[in-house]
C-alpha positions in Angstrom: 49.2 -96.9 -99.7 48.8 -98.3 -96.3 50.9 -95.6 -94.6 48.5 -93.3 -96.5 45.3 -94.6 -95.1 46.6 -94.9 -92.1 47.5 -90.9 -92.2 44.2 -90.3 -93.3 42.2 -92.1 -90.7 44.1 -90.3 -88.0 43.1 -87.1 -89.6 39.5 -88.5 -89.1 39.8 -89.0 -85.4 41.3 -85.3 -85.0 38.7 -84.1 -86.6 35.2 -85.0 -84.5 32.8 -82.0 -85.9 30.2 -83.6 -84.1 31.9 -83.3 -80.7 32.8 -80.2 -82.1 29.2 -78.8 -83.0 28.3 -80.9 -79.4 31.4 -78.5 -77.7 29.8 -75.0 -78.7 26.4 -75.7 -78.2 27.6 -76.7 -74.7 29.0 -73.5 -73.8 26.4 -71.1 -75.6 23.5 -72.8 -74.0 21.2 -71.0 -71.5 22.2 -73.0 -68.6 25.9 -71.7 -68.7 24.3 -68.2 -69.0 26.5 -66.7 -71.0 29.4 -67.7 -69.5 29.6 -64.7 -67.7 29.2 -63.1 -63.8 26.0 -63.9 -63.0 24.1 -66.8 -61.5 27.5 -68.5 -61.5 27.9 -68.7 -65.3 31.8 -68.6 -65.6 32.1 -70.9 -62.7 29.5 -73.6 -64.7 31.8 -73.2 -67.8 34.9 -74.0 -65.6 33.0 -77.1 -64.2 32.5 -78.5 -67.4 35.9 -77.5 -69.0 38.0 -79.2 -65.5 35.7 -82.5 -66.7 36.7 -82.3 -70.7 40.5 -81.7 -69.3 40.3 -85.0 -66.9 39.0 -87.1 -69.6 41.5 -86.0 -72.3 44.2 -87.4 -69.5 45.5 -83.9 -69.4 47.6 -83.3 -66.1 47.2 -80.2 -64.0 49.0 -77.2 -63.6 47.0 -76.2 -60.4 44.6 -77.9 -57.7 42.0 -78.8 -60.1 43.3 -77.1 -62.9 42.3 -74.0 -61.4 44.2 -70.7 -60.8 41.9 -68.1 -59.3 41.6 -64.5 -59.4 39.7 -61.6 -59.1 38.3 -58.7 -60.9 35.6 -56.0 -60.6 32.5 -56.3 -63.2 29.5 -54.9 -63.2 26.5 -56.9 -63.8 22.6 -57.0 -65.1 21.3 -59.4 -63.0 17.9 -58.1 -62.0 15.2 -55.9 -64.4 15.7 -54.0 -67.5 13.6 -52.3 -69.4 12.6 -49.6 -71.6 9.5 -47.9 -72.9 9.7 -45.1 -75.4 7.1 -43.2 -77.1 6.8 -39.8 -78.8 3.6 -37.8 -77.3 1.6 -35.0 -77.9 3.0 -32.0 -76.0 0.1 -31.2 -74.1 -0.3 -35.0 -73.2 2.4 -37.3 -72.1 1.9 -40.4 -71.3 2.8 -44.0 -72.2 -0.5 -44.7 -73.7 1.3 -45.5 -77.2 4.3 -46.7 -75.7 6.3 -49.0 -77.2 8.3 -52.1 -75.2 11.5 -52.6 -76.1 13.3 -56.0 -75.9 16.3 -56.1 -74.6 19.3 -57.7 -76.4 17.1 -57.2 -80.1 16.1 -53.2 -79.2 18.5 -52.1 -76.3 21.2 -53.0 -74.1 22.6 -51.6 -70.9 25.8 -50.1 -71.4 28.7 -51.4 -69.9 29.0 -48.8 -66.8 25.6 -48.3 -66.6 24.3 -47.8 -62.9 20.9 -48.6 -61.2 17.5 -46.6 -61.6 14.1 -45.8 -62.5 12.5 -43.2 -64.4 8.1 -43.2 -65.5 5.6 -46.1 -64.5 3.1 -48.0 -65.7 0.6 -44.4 -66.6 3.6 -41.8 -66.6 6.6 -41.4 -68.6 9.4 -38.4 -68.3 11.1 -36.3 -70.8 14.2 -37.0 -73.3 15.8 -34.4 -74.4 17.5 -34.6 -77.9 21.1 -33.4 -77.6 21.9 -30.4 -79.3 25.3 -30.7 -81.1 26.0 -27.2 -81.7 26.5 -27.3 -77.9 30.0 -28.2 -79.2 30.5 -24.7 -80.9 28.1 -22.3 -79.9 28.5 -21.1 -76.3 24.8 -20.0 -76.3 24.1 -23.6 -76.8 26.2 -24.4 -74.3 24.1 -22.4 -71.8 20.9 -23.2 -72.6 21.7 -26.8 -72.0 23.6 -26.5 -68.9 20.6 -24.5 -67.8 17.7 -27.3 -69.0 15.7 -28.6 -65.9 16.0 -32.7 -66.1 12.2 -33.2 -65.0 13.5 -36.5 -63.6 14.2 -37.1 -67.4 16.9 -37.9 -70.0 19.1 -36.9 -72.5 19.1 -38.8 -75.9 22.1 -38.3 -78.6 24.1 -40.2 -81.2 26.8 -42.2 -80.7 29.1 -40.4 -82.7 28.1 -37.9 -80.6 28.5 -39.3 -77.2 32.3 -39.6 -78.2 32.6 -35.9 -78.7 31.0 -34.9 -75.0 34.6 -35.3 -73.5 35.5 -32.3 -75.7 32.5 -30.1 -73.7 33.8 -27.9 -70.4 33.5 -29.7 -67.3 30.1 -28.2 -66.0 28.4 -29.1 -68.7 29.8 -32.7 -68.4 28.4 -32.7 -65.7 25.7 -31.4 -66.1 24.9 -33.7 -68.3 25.8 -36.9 -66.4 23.3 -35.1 -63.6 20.3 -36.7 -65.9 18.3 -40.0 -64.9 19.1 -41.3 -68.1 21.5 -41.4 -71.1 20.1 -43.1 -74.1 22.5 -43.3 -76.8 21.4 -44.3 -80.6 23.7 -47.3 -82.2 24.1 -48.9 -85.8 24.2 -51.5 -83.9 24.0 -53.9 -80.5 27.5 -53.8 -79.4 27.5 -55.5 -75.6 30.6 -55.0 -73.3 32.1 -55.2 -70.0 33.1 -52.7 -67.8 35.1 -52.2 -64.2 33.3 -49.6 -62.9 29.7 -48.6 -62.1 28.4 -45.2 -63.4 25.5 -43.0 -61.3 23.5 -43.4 -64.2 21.1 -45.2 -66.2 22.7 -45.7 -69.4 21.2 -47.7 -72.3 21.7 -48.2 -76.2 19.2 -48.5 -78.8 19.2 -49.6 -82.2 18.8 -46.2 -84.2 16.5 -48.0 -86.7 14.4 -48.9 -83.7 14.2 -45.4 -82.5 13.3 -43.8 -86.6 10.6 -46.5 -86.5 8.5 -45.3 -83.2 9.8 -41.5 -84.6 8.3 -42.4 -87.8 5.3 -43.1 -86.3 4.6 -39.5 -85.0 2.8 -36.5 -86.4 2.4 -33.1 -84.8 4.7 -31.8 -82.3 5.8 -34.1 -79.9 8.3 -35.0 -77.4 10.3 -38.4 -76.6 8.9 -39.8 -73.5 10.3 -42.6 -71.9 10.0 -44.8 -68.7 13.0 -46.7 -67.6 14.6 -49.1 -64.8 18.0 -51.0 -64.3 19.0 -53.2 -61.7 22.8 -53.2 -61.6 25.2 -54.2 -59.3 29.2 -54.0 -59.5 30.9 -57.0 -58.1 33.8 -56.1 -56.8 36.8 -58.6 -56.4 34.4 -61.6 -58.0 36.4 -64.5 -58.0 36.8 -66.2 -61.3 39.5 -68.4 -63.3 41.9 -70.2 -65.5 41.8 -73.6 -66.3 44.9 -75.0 -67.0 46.3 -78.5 -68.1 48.8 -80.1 -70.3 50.5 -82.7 -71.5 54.4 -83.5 -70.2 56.8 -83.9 -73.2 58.3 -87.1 -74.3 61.7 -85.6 -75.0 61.9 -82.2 -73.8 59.3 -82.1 -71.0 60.8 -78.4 -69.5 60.4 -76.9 -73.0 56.4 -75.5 -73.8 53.9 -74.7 -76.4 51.4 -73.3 -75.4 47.2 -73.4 -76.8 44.8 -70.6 -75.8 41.6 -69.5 -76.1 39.1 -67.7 -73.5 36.0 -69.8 -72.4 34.4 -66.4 -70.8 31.9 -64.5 -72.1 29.5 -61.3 -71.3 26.9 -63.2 -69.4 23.1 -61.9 -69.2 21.2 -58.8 -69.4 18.2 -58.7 -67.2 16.3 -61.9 -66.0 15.9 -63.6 -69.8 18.9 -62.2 -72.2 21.9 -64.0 -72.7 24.6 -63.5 -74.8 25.4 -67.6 -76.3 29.0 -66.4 -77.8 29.0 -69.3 -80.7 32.1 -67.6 -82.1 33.2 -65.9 -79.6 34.5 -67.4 -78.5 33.1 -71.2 -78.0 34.5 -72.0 -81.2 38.2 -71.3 -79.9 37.9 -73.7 -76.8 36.4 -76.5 -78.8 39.5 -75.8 -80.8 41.8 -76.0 -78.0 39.8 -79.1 -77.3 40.6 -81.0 -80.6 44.1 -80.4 -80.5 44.0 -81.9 -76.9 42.0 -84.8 -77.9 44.9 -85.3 -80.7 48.0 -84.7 -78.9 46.9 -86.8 -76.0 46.6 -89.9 -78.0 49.5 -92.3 -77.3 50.6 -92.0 -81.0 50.8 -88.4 -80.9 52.6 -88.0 -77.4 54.6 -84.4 -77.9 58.0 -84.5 -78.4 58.1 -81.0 -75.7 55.2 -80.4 -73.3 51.8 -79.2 -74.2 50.2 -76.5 -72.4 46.4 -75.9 -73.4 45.2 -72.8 -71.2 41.0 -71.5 -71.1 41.8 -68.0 -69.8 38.5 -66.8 -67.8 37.6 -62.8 -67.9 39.0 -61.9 -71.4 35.9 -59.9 -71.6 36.6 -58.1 -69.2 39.8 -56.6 -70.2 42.4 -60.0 -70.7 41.8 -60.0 -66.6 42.6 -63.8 -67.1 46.0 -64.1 -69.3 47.5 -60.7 -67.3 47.1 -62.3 -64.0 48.6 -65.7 -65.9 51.7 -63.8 -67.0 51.9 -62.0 -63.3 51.7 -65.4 -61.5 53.1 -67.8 -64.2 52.6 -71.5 -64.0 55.1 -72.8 -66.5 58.4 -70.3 -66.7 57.8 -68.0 -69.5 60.8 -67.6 -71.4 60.6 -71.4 -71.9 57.7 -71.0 -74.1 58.5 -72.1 -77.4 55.2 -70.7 -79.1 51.8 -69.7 -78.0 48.9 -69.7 -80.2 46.0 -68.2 -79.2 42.7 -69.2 -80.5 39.6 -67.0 -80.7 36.6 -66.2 -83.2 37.2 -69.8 -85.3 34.0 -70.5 -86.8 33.7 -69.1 -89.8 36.7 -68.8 -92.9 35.3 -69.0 -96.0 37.5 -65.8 -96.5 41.0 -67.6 -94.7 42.0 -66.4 -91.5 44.2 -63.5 -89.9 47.1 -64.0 -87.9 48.2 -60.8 -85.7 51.7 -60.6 -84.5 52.5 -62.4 -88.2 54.1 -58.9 -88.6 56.3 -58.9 -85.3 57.5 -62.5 -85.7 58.1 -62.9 -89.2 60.0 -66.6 -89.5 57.0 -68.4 -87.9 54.4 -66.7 -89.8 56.1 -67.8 -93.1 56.8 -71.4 -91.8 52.7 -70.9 -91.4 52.0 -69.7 -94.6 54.3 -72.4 -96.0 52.4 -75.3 -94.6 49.0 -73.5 -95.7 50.3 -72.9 -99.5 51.4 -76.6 -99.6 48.2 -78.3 -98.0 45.6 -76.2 -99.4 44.1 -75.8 -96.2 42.4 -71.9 -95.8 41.7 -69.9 -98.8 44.2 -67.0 -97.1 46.6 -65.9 -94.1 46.8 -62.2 -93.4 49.2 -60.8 -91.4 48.7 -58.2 -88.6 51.0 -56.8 -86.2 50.8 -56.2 -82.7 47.6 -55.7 -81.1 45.9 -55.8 -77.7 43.0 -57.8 -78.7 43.1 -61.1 -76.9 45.3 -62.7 -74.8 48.1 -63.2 -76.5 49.2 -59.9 -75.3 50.5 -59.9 -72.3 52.9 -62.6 -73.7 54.0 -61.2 -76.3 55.0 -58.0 -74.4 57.1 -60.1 -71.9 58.9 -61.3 -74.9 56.8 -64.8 -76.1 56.6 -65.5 -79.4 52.6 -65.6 -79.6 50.4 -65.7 -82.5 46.2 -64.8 -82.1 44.6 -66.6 -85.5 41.4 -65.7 -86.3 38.5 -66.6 -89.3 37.2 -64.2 -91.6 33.7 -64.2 -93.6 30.5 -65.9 -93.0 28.5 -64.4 -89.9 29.1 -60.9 -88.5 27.2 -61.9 -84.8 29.5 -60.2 -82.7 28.8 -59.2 -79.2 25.2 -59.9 -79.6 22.4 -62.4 -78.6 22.5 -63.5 -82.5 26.3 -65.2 -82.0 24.5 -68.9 -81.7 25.5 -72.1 -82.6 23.1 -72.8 -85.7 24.0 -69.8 -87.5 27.9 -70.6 -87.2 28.9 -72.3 -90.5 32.5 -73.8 -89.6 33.4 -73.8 -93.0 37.4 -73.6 -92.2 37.3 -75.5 -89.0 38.4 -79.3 -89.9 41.4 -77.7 -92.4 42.4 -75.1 -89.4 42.9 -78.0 -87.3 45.0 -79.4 -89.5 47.1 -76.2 -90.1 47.8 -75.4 -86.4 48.4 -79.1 -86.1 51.3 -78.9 -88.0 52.2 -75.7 -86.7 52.9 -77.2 -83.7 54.8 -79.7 -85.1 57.2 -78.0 -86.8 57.5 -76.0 -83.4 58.5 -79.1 -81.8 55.2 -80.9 -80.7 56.9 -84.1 -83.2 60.0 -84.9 -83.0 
């Protein structure tokens, strides 16, 4: 009976959903701006991660707990917007115009470059992409042929895929344009290395049928534009790294992940909060920290919790990790990697449960015993998060992550009140004995 309460109270401690709840809204709020490469954003995350690793007692790996690196990334830091209207032929002009909101309307695209295109009292042409331009060579001529007018070109997005199939001139002619406005189910933000010649924005389709439905007569898309980009070119950004030396085996590791980065801002007032993703992950990582570090729960082998910076930008952070290692990689035990955890009603999917089979099972055993997430799935390999790069040098690595509940992805609406944390408390208490069984108790 005692030993029982005394189980269960230590379950209590692990499991702090306040600090929790306290941890995400931390790193989703405006002043970390997004977490991302503009007005220091990543490096403000960093600050506050190196202070929640000090206090946990973890050690560090690095000066600081800091390994540094670079990476190129564009950025939105200055205006953005975008004004459409459909107007009568024999008049255009904004006077009907419609503002769209960036982050709820439209979005840069990742590559997009700088520009402007109308005013305040003028507005230039869009042209609506032809798609028999991909079969008809009579199409093809009339629009490598169409004058830009200091305008646009505005297609689908199933659509945009397809242009690589075109002939080069016309590619390029194309890419001659102002503007590319491409119409999305969806707000899908990303990061990109490079900076097109370009503007290039996204708009919600339903967004663009609304203003169309709007129209009567014939008519033409007008639209007035501008984009202040700028590609940083070897930004320096980080890792923060800590752990916890083993009791019995201190120069064998397990290893917790999860990225603290995300995609920053979008112009001067939109900011992506990345609740889920991937906030929820680092205050995972957190918990465990807080749990292992207590003196009763010392690990048996060394404990290495790692907040990989730039996984938004293309696993930048966990690739330059595995290039310039900090603990010897083939005495990693296990990683886990931790990313999208706030949600579950609907269990939780493990990728490489396919590649490494035994551990996967051990995982499912200690789920189907304990009750603890409705399901596990099982996925193979994948290049999805930054597990990766580990797993290709030959590290057993496992990236868990929650299904159901909020679909926010990538979008201004991941915030910390709409993330429900319905499998949080119990997935603590899965990977907790994951890590056990790994070797954490011994």
């Amino acid at each position: 009976m005692a030993a029982g309460a005394a189980l269960a109270l230590g379950q209590a401690k692990a499991q702090d959903m306040p600090r929790v709840r306290q941890t995400i809204a931390t790193l989703a709020s405006p002043s970390l701006h997004g977490r991302g490469y503009v007005r220091g954003g990543d490096h403000k995350a960093a600050r506050y991660l190196q202070q929640r690793f000090r206090e946990l007692g973890l050690e560090p790996l690095a000066p600081n707990y800091t390994q540094p690196f670079p990476l190129d990334v564009n950025t939105f830091p200055g205006k953005l917007k975008l004004e459409l209207s459909l107007g009568m032929l024999r008049f255009p002009g904004l006077g009907s115009a419609r503002r769209l909101r960036p982050g709820h309307d439209f979005i840069a695209a990742p590559a997009s470059g700088s520009g402007k295109v109308g005013g305040p009292f003028s507005a230039v042409p869009l042209l609506r992409f032809d798609t028999l331009a991909f079969i008809d060579a009579t199409a093809q001529q009339q629009l490598l042929h169409h004058p830009w007018h200091g305008g646009g070109l505005v297609l689908r997005a199933a659509d945009e895929r397809r242009l690589a199939t075109l002939p080069l001139p016309l590619r390029q002619h194309l890419d001659s344009a102002a503007l590319r406005l491409t119409l999305v189910p969806k707000l899908t933000a990303s990061l990109a290395a490079e900076q097109a010649s370009q503007m290039r924005l996204e708009v919600r389709d339903s967004v663009w049928n609304s203003i169309s439905s709007t129209a009567s007569g014939p008519t033409v898309a007008l639209v007035a534009a501008r984009v202040e980009a700028v590609l940083q070119r070897q930004y320096l950004t980080q890792n923060i790294v800590g752990y916890l030396p083993g009791r019995v085996q201190p120069d064998s590791f397990l290893v917790v992940t999860a990225h603290y980065d995300h995609l920053g801002t979008m112009g001067k007032r939109t900011y992506f909060p990345g609740a889920n993703d991937n906030a929820s992950g680092v205050a995972m990582l957190l918990e465990l920290a807080a749990h292992y570090a207590r003196p009763e729960n010392r690990p048996a082998c060394s404990l290495v919790f790692i907040a990989f910076g730039a996984e938004e930008a293309g696993l930048v952070g966990s690739r330059y990790f595995t290039e310039h290692p900090l603990v010897p990689l083939p005495r990693i035990r296990f990683l886990l990697n931790l990313d999208l955890l706030g949600t579950g009603s609907e269990g939780a999917t493990v990728v490489n449960g396919r590649v490494f089979a035994q551990p996967f099972q051990q995982l499912q055993q200690l789920n189907a015993q304990h009750h603890y997430l409705p399901s596990l799935a099982a996925r193979g390999k994948a290049a999805n998060s930054d597990h990766y790069y580990f797993s290709e040098l030959g590290v057993p690595a496992f990236f868990l992550y929650t299904r159901g509940g909020t679909t926010a992805y990538h979008d201004v609406q991941d915030r910390p009140e709409t993330l429900p944390l319905t499998a949080f408390p119990n997935l603590f208490q899965l990977l907790r004995d994951f890590l056990n069984v790994q070797g954490a108790a011994q």
